[in-house]
C-alpha positions in Angstrom: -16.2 -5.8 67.2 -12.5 -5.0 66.1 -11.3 -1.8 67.7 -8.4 0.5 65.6 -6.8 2.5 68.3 -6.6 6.3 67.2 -2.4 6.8 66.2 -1.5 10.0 67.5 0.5 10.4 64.6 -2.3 10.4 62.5 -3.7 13.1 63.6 -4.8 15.7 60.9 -6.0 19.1 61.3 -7.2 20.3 57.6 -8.7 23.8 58.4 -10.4 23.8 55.1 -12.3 20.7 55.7 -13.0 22.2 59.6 -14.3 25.0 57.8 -16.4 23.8 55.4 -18.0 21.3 58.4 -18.3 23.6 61.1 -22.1 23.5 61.3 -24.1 22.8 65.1 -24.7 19.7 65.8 -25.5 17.6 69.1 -22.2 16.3 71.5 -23.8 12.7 71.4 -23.7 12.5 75.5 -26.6 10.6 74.4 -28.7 9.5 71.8 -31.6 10.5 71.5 -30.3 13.5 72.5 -32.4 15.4 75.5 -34.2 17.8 73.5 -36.3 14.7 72.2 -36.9 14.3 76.1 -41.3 14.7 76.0 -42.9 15.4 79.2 -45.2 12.4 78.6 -42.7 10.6 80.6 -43.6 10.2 83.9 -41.7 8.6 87.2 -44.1 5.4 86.6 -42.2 5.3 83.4 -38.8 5.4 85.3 -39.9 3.4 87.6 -40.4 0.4 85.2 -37.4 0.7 83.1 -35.5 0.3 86.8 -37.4 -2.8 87.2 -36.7 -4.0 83.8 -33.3 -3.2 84.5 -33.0 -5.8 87.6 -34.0 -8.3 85.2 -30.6 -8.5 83.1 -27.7 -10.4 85.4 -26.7 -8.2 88.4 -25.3 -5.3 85.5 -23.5 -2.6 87.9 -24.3 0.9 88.8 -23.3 4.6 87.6 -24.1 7.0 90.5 -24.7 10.7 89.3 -25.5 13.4 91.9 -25.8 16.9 90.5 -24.8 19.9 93.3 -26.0 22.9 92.0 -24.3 25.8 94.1 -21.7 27.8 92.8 -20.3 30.6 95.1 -19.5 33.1 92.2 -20.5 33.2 88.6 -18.5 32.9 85.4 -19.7 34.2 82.6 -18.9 31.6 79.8 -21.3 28.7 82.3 -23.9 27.0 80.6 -24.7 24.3 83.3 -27.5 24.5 85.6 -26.7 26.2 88.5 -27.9 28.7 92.0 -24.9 31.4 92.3 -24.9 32.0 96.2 -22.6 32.4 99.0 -25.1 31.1 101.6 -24.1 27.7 102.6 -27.3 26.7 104.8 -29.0 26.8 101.1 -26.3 23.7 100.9 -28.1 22.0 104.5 -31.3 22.0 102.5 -30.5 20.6 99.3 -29.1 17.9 100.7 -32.0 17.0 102.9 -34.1 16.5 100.1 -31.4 14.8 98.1 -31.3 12.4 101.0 -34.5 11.1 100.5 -34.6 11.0 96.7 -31.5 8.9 97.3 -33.2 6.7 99.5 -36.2 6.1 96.8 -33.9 5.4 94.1 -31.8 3.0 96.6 -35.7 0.7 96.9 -35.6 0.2 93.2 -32.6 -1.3 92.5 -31.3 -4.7 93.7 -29.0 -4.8 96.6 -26.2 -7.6 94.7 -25.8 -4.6 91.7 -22.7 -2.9 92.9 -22.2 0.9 92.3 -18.8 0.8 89.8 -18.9 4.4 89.0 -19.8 7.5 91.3 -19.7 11.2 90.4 -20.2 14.6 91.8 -20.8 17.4 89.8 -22.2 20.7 89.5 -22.2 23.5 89.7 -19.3 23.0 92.7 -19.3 20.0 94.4 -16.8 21.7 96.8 -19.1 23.8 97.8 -20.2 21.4 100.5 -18.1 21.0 103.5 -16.3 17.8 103.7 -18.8 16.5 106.2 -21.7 17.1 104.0 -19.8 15.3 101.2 -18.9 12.5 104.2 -22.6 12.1 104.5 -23.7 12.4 101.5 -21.5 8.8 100.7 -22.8 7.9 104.0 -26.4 7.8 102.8 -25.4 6.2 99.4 -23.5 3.6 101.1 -27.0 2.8 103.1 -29.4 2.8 99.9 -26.8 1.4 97.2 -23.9 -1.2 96.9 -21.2 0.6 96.7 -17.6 -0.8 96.2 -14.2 -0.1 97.7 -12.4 -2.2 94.7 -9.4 -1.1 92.2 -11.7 -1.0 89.4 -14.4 1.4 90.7 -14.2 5.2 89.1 -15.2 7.6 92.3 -14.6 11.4 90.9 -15.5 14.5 91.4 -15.4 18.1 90.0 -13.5 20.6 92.2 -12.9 24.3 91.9 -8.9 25.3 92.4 -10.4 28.6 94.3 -12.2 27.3 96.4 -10.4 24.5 98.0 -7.4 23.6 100.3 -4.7 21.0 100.0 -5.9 19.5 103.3 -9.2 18.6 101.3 -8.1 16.9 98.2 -6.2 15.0 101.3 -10.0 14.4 102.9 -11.4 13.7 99.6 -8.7 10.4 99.2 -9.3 9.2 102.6 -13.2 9.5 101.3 -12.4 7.2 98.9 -12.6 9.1 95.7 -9.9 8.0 93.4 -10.3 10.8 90.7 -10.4 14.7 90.3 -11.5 16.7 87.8 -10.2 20.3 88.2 -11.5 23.9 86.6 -9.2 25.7 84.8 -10.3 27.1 81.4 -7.6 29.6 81.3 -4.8 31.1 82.8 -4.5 34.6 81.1 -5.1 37.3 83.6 -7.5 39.4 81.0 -9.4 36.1 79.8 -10.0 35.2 83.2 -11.2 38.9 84.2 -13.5 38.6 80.9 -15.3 35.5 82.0 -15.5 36.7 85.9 -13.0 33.6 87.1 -9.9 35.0 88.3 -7.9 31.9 89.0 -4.7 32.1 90.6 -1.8 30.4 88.7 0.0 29.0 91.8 -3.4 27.5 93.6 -4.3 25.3 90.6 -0.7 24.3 90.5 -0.6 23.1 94.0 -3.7 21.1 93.5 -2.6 19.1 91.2 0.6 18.5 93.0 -1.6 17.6 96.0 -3.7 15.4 94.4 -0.7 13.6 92.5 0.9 13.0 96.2 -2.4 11.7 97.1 -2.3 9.0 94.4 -5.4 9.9 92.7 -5.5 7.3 89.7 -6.4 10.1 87.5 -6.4 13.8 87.5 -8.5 15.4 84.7 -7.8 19.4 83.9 -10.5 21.3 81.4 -10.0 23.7 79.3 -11.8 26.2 76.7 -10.6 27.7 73.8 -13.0 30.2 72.1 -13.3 32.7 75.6 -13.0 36.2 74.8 -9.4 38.0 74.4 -7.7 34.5 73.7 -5.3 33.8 71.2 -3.4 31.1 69.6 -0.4 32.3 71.8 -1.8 33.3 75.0 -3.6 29.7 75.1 -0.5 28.0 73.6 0.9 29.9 77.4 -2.0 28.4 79.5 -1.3 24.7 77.8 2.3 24.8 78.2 1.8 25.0 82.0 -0.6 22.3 82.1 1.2 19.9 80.3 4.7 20.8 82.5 1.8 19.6 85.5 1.3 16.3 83.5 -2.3 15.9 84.6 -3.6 12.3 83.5 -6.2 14.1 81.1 -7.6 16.8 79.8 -10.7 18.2 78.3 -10.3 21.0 75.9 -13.8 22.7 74.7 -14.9 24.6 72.3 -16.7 27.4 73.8 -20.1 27.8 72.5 -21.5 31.3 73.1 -25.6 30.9 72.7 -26.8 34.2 75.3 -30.0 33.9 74.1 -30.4 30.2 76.0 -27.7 30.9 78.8 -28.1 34.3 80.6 -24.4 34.6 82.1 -23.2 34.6 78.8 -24.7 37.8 77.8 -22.5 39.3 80.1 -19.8 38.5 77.3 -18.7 41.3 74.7 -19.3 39.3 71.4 -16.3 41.7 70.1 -13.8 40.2 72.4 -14.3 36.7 70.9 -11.6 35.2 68.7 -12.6 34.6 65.1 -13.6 31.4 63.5 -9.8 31.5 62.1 -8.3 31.9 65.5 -10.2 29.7 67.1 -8.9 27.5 64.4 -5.5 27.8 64.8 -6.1 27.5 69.1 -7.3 23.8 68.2 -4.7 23.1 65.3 -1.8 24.5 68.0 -3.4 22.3 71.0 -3.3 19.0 69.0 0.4 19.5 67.7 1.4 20.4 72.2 -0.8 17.7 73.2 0.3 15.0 70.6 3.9 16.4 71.3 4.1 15.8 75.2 2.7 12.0 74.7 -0.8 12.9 75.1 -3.1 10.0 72.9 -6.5 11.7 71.5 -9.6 10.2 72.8 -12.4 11.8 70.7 -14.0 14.8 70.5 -12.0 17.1 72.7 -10.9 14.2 75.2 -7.1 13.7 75.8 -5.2 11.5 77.7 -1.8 10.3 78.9 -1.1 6.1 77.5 -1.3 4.3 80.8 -5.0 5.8 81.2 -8.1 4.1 81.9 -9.7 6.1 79.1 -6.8 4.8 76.6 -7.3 1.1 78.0 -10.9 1.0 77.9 -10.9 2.1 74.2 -8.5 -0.6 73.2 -10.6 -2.8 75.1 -13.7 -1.9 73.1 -14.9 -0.7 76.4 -14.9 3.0 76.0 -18.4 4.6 76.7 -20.4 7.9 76.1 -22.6 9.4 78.8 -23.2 13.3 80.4 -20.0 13.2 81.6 -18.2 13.1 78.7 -16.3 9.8 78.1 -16.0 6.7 80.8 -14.4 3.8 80.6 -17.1 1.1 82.2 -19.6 1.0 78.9 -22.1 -1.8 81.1 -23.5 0.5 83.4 -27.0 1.6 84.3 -26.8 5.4 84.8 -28.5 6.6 87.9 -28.8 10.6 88.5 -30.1 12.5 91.3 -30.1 15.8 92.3 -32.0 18.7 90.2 -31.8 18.4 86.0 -29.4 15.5 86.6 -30.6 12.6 83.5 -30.1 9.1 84.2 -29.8 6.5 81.3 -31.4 3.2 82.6 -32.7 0.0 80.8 -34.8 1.4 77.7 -35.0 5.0 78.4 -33.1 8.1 79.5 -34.7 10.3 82.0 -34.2 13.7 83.5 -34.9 15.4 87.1 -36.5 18.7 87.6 -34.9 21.6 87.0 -35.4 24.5 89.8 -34.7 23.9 93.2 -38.5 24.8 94.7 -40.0 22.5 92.3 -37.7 19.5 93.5 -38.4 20.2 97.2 -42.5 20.0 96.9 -42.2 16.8 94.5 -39.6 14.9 97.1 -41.6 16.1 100.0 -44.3 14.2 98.6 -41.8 11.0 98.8 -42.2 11.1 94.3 -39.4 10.5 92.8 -38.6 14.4 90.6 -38.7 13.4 87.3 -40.0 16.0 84.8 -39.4 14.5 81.3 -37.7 11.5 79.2 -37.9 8.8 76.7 -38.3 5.2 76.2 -35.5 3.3 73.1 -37.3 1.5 70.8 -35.2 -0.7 68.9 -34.4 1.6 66.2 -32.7 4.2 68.8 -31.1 1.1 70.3 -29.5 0.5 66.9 -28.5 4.3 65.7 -27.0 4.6 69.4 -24.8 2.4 69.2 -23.7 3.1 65.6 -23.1 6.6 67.1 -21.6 5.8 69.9 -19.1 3.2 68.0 -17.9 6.0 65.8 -17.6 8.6 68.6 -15.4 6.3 70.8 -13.3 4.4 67.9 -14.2 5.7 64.8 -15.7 2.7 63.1 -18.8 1.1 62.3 -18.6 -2.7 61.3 -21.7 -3.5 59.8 -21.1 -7.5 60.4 -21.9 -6.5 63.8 -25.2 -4.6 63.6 -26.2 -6.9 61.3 -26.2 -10.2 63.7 -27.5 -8.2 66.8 -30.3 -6.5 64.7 -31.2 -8.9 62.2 -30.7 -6.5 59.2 -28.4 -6.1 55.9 -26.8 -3.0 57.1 -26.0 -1.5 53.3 -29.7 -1.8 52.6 -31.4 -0.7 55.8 -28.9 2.6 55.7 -28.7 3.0 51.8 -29.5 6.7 52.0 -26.9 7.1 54.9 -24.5 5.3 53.0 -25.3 7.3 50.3 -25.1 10.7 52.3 -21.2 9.9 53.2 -20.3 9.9 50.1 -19.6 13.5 50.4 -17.4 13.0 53.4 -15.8 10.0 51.6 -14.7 11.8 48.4 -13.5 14.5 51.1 -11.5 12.7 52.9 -13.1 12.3 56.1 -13.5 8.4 56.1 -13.4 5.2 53.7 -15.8 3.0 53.4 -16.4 -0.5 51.9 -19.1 -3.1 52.0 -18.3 -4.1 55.7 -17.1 -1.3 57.3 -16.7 2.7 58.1 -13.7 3.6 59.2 -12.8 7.2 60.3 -9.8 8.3 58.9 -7.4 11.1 60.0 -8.9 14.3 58.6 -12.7 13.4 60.1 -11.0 12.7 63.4 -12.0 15.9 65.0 -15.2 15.7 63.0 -17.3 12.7 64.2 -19.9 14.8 65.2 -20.6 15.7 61.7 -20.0 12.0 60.4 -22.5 10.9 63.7 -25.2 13.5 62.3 -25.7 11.1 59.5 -27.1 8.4 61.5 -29.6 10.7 63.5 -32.7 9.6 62.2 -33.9 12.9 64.1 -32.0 15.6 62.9 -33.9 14.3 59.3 -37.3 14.2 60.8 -38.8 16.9 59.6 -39.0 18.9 62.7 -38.0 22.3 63.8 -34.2 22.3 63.6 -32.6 22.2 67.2 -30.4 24.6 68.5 -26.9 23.0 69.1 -23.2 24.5 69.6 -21.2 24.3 66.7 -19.0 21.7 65.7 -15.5 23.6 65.5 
């Protein structure tokens, strides 16, 4: 498959087509997306999609271990978290973690080596460095794990919470990439959101973790928070970019109280309009794009030299619960409570509360609650998702030799529904090919949407963030 890098240049940000298109939708972490996750799906399930997994030739390993502790709480969180300042809660966790580790280790062949490992949360940092020592210690025992260039080995820190002797710790560790908290800067945003965030220790992070040689430092962001405005974020981004992280994340913050609790802590009155929050995207693009930065997709940016950038040109780029990665070929393996893992033919999830993953462990069963097995027509719309989400394109020629179908026939009425977007200006489209164009760049969700056979099922509409 061809791959037509995004131009920086080229980007466009038409507020009247962001308008008119900013409906919910689904992020495309993965498709089916988890709220077509049925119970139905049991660990036996799991269990044979790993073993149907081992089958293909020795395809590497994603690692994925959700810590859920967080020592304070900020109100805009919609992750799954236990807010506590009791670190023995920590001892237990990973006791039990241990041993689901070790389960998952037995199903997977010894020569598949792990190429990507990540710790997220919650905090991650809320472990001591030992625990986080041992916790790699045990994963080095039950999985392959590599000490090569190419292997990706992050993991999500918290500015507040951590020195510059442990982003040293983390390197000699072997992790090779940071992703660092910061959302924003402003003194009364961060008050609002119950994150006060020094200025100075974020800074002094980063410069850390750029002495350390991290191969890439990733900063996030969210526009949207209560009391922001186009020139108080325009503040927060200007420092960032003078700290030239390697990329950055900037969300959209999606305020849904009546599925996250924290979030009800938020005055609804403090939150920036549609129209501002409009203008805080249009003035991030035109910084970003300024200081060198290339646009990923959705709300991923990074500098030219990154892995990210390469992988894309490299038709390598991939989509998973992360966000973007740049190894596409990997089985996704997550442990840890509500952590999904995305192996063979299905995608599978872990339990979600902490007393219901201790009993099920205990019982040496591996915690799975809920998932669903691919057939071969989620096979096909993933990867037509995916390949607009990571380059904007779809070249039927290719769909049509791996699936044995004429692609303008089997997806008339899709074709047909984009005619919309076409006459908008969103994309072009011929007999061979979909191809994104400028003004639908920071509207793929939308143009994805199309293809979600489930979305048109019939079925009671999913609640989703918005798009914008």
């Amino acid at each position: 498959m061809q791959s037509h890098p995004v131009n920086t240049e080229d980007l466009v940000i038409d507020q009247t087509l962001l308008r008119r298109y900013d409906k919910t939708g689904p992020r495309y972490t993965s498709y089916p997306t988890a709220v077509q996750f049925t119970d139905e799906f049991s660990d036996s399930d799991y269990c044979q999609a790993a073993a149907l997994s081992n089958v293909a030739p020795s395809k590497p390993l994603s690692l994925y271990f959700h810590i859920p502790f967080c020592a304070t709480l900020c109100f805009y969180c919609a992750c799954n978290k236990v807010v506590t300042k009791n670190r023995d809660r920590a001892t237990e966790y990973l006791k039990y973690l241990y041993s689901e580790i070790a389960m998952q280790g037995e199903l997977y062949d010894n020569d598949r080596v792990v190429q990507q490992l990540h710790l997220g949360g919650g905090t991650p940092t809320f472990l001591s460095i030992e625990q986080i020592e041992q916790l790699l210690t045990v994963s080095k025992k039950n999985f392959n794990l590599v000490t090569n260039k190419q292997r990706d080995y992050s993991i999500e820190i918290d500015p507040r919470t951590v020195s510059a002797e442990t982003v040293k710790d983390l390197r000699a560790l072997g992790f090779n990439r940071l992703s660092l908290g910061v959302q924003d800067f402003d003194p009364d945003v961060q008050k609002a959101v119950h994150r006060i965030q020094p200025e100075q220790d974020t800074l002094r992070i980063i410069e850390v973790a750029k002495e350390q040689k991290y191969e890439s430092i990733n900063v996030d962001l969210i526009y949207g928070l209560p009391l922001q405005t186009a020139s108080s974020f325009a503040r927060t981004l200007d420092t960032i970019i003078a700290a030239a992280p390697d990329r950055l994340s900037i969300f959209n913050y999606a305020h849904l109280p009546q599925l996250f609790m924290p979030q009800r802590r938020i005055k609804e009155a403090e939150l920036p309009t549609a129209e501002q929050k409009l203008d805080m995207l249009s003035g991030t693009v035109e910084q970003l794009t300024s200081a060198g930065y290339v646009y990923i997709g959705m709300d991923h940016f990074a500098k030219p030299d990154d892995s990210l950038v390469k992988a894309r040109n490299q038709h390598k780029l991939h989509r998973n619960f992360q966000g973007y990665a740049s190894h596409a070929d990997c089985d996704l393996i997550g442990m840890g409570v509500t952590s999904i893992s995305k192996v063979a033919n299905c995608y599978s999830q872990n339990i979600k509360t902490l007393d219901e993953y201790y009993a099920v462990v205990a019982q040496q069963k591996l915690p799975v609650s809920r998932g669903i097995n691919l057939d071969k027509e989620d096979f096909l719309r993933r990867e037509i998702i995916e390949s607009l989400m990571c380059y904007g394109e779809i070249d039927f020629a290719e769909f049509e030799k791996r699936y044995e179908i004429n692609f303008n026939n089997y997806f008339s009425k899709e074709l047909e529904d984009l005619e919309v977007m076409q006459s908008d200006g969103l994309i072009e489209r011929n007999s061979q090919r979909v191809t994104v164009l400028p003004p639908g760049r920071f509207l793929m969700r939308n143009i994805g949407m199309v293809f979600d056979a489930y979305l048109h099922s019939g079925q009671e509409a999913p609640r989703f963030s918005r798009v914008v």
